[in-house]
Every structure is written in C-alpha cells, then in structure tokens.
C-alpha positions in Angstrom: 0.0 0.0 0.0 1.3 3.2 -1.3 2.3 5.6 1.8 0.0 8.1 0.6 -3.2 5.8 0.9 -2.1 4.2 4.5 -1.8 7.9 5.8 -5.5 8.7 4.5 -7.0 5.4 6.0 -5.5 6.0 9.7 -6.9 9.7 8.9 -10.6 8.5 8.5 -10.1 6.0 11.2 -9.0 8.0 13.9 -12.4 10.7 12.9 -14.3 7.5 13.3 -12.8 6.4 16.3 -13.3 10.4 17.4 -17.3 10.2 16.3 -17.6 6.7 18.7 -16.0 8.6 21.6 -18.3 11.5 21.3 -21.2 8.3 21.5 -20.0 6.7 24.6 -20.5 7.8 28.1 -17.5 9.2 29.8 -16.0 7.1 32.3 -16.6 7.0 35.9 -14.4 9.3 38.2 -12.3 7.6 40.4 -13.9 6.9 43.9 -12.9 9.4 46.5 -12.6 6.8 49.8 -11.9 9.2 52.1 -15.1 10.6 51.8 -18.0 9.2 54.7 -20.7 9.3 52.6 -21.5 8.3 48.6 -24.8 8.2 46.9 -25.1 5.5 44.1 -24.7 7.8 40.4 -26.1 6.5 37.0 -25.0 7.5 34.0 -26.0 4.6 30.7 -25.0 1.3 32.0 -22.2 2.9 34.2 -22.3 3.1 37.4 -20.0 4.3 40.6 -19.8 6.1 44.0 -19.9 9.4 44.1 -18.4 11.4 47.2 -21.1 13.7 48.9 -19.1 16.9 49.9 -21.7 18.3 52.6 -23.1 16.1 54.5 -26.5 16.6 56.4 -25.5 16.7 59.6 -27.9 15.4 62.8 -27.0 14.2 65.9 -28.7 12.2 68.4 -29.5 14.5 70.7 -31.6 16.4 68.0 -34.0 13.4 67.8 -36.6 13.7 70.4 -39.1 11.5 71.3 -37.7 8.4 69.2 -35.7 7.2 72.5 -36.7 3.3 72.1 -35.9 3.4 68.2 -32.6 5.3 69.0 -31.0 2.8 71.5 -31.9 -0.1 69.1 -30.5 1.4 66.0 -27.8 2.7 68.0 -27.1 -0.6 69.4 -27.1 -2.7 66.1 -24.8 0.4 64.3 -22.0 -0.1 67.4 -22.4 -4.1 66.7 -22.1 -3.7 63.1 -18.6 -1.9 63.7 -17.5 -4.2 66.5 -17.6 -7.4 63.9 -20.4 -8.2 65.6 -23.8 -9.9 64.3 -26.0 -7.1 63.5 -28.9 -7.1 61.3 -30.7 -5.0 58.3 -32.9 -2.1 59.2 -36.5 -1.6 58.4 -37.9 1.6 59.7 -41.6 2.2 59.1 -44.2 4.8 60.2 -45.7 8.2 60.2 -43.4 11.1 58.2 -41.5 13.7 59.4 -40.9 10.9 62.4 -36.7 11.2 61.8 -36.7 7.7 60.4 -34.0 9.1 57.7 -32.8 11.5 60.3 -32.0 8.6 62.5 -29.4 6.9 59.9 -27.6 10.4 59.3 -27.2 10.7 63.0 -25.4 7.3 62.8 -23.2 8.5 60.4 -22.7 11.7 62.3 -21.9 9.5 65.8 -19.3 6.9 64.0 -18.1 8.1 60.8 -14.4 8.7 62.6 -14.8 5.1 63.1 -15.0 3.8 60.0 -18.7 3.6 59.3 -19.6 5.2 55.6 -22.8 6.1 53.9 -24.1 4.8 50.4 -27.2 6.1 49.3 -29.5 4.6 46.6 -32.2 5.3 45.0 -35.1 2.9 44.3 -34.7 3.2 40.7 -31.3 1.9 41.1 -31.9 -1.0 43.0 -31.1 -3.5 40.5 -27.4 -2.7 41.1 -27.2 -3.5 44.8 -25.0 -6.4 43.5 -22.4 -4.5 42.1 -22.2 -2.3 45.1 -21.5 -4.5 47.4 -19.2 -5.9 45.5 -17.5 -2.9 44.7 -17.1 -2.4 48.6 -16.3 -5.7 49.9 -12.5 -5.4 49.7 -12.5 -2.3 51.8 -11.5 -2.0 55.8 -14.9 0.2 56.2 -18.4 -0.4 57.6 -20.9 0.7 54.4 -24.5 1.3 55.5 -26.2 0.9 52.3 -29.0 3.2 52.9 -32.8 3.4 50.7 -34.9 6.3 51.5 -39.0 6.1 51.2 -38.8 2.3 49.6 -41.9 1.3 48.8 -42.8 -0.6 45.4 -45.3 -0.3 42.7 -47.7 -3.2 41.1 -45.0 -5.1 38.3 -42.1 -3.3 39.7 -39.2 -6.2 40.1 -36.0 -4.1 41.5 -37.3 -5.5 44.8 -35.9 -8.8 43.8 -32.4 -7.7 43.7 -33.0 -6.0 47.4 -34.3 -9.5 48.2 -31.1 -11.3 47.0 -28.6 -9.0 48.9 -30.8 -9.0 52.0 -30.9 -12.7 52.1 -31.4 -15.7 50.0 -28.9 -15.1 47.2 -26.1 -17.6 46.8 -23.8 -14.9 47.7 -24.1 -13.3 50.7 -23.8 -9.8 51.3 -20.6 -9.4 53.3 -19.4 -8.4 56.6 -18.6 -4.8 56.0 -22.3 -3.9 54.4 -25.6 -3.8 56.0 -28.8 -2.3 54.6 -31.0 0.6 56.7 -34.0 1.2 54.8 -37.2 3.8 55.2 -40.9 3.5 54.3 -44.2 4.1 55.1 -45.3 0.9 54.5 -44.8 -1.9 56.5 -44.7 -4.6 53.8 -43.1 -2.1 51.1 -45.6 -3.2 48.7 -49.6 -2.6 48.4 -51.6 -5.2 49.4 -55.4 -5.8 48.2 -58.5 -7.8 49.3 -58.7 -9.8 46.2 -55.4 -11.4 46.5 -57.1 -13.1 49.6 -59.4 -14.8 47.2 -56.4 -17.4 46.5 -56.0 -18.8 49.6 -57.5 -22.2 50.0 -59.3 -23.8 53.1 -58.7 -27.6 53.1 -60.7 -29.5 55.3 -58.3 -30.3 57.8 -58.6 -26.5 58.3 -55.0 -25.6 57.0 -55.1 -22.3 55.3 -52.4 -21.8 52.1 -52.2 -18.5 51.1 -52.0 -16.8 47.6 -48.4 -16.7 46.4 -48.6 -13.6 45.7 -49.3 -12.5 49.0 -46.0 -14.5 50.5 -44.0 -13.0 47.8 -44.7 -9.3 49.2 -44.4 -10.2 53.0 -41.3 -12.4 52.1 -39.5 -9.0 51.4 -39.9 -7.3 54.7 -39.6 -10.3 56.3 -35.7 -10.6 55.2 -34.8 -7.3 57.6 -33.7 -8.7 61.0 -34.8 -5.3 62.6 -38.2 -3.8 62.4 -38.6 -0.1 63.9 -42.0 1.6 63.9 -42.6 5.4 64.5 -45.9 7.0 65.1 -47.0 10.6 65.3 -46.2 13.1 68.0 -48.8 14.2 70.4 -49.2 17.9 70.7 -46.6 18.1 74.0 -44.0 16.1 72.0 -44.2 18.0 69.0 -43.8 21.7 71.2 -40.9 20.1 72.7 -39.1 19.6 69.8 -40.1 23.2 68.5 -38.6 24.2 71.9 -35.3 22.1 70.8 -34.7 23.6 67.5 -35.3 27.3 68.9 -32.9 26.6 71.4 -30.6 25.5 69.0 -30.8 28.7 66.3 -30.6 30.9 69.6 -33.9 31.9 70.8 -34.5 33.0 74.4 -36.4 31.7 76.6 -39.1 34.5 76.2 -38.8 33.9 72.8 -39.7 30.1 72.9 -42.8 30.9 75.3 -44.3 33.5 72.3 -44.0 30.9 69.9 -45.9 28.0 71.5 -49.4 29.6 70.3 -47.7 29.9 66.3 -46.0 26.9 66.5 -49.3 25.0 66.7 -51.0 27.4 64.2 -48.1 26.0 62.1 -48.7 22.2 62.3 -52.4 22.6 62.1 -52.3 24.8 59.3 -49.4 21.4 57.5 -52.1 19.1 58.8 -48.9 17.0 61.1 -47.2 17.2 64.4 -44.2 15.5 62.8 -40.5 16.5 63.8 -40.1 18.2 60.1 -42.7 20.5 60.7 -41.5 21.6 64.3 -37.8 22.2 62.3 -39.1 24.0 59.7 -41.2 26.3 62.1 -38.3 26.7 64.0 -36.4 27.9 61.2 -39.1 30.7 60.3 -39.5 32.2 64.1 -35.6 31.7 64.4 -35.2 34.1 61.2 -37.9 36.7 62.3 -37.0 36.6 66.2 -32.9 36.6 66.7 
C-alpha cells in the first residue's frame, strides 16, 4: 500500500474512532474513599460512587421523642462496627418521624470510626450487587442506605434488594448492612382480592396466595423492624422548643412561639419533627 493511501486510511479511522467517543458515556471518576458518605450515580450502563461533599449533619441528641428506636439502632450500628452480628434495618411509620434522620445521626456519631454512607435510590436498586461488590475489599463499615422504599404493582427491583438481604447464593458481606425507610410496612400494596387465593382444606389448614408470601417475604428478610408513630401535641412543642434553642432563641422567645407553633402544624395538617424544624427555622429568622 502506497504511503500516501495508509496515511488517508488512519486519517478516517482516527475521525471514526473520534465520532464513537463522542457516542460513549464518559468514564466514571475515580472513587474518592476518604469521603464518609456516597450516593449511588447512573450515567448509561455505568455506574460508581460518588463522594457527597456536605453532609447533612444530625446528631442524636436532635431526635426527640424516638428514645426506644434510638437505642436499638444505635445498638445494632455499634455491633455492626465491632464485627459483631448485627442485622438489616426496616424503619416504618408516620413522616417527618426522623426515620431518615435517624441513619444520618449514625453517620454523624461513628463516621471517625469507619462507618460510611451509600445512598441509593429505588430506581437503582437492580445494582445492589455490584455495590457490594464494589465495597467488599474495603477495611470500612458501608451502610447501604434506601430512602421512602416502597414498590409499585409489576415493579421487580425488589428482587435484587431481596437477594442482597438474604437468599442469594452470595451473601452480602461483613462490611455492608442495609438501613431502609418506608411508610409501608410490607413495602408493597396489598389488596382484598389477593385473599381470594388462599384455599381452606378440610383439615382446616389455610395456604395462602403466592402472591401474598412474595410481598411479606421482602420485609420479612430485615432482622430489625422499627415503627414510629406521630407526635402528640406536648411532644411535638418540645421539639419546636429544641430547634429554637438551638438557632438561639431566648427563653421569652420560645414561650411566644408555643401559640404559632401550633398554628403551624395545624395549618401542615402534622405534628411531625419536620414541621416543628421548619417552624423553628421561620420564628428563628424573624426573632434573633
């Protein structure tokens, strides 16, 4: 081949090797481990951990009323670290309860000893797998953490959450445990007419539908489950009282705001600890 032509074909492959790169997703940045916390990035079929540079920050003492769900969380958390047997989370209940607060206040009270934060998003669930893989060579404790879980008739990323939880050949690892939110007990709607398939047999044994053990089955594989219910009206004023004490108010201050702070979560329809924050927040602004 004359030198001429050789020179014009590595010409038009390097433009089409140019157009391919312009087609293909760029790839992943490298994973920043010194970071405490990661949420779970998409971008095509790539995915990788992505360092969170501010981190929501909560303590324990913030989280009022929650005492009994504190000290077991609290207690499986300092297991997990220790090597310990500890279990998967399920927390369920009422919103604005601090069921997600609770996990960032774990992160807040052990990250300087080694535990880390992954966040995933439902959508995403169907990489859980490669996650924990991707993690289970490192000298850290990863919380895998999924926010307001709950699924959708014909969704199937709950199988993969079901595999990594427990029944997969695999198992998870020692370094990874899963914390997850909802507000429904069995993540997944239930309705009368699936009872229609269980079947009485006349020794009185009852079978149920399969479909029915396939949505309890999921809940079922978290060892722990934690239930939070709504504040009364003293519970939710003391946690206004916290959060004006905390952005400064005086105590004069905190007494004028008991009559507006109720106005407030009447007005939102809950007594929930979000809605005694975010009414702190607006007297905080208008009072210090």
């Amino acid at each position: 081949m004359p030198p001429y032509e050789l020179h014009t074909l590595i010409e038009r492959a390097e433009r089409v090797l140019a157009q391919l790169e312009a087609w293909l997703p760029p790839a992943p940045p490298p994973i920043d481990w010194q970071a405490h916390a990661f949420r779970w990035r998409k971008r095509g079929a790539r995915g990788w951990l992505d360092a969170v540079r501010n981190v929501a920050r909560i303590h324990l003492d913030d989280l009022q009323h929650i005492d009994r769900q504190k000290a077991v969380i609290d207690r499986n958390t300092r297991h997990f670290l220790e090597g310990k047997p500890a279990n998967n989370v399920l927390m369920t209940g009422a919103r604005g309860t601090g069921k997600s607060s609770l996990v960032k206040a774990m992160l807040a009270q052990y990250a300087d000893q080694g535990l880390r934060l992954i966040e995933v998003d439902k959508s995403d669930l169907a990489d859980l797998g490669d996650i924990v893989a991707l993690v289970g060579e490192r000298p850290e404790r990863f919380i895998i953490f999924c926010d307001d879980l709950s699924f959708e008739e014909g969704e199937a990323s709950y199988k993969e959450l079901k595999s990594v939880l427990d029944g997969s050949v695999s198992a998870a690892g020692d370094n990874v445990l899963i914390y997850a939110t909802s507000n429904r007990r069995h993540l997944m709607p239930e309705y009368m007419s699936e009872n229609l398939g269980a079947k009485h047999q006349s020794d009185g044994e009852i079978h149920p539908g399969e479909t029915v053990e396939e949505k309890i089955s999921l809940s079922e594989r978290f060892g722990l489950w934690l239930s939070f219910y709504p504040f009364r009206q003293d519970d939710y004023l003391d946690i206004v009282n916290h959060w004006l004490r905390e952005h400064g108010c005086t105590a004069e201050s905190i007494d004028a705001a008991r009559s507006e702070a109720l106005q407030w979560a009447l007005e939102r329809g809950s007594r929930s600890g979000r809605v005694a924050r975010q009414f702190a927040r607006d007297w905080a602004a208008r009072h210090v």
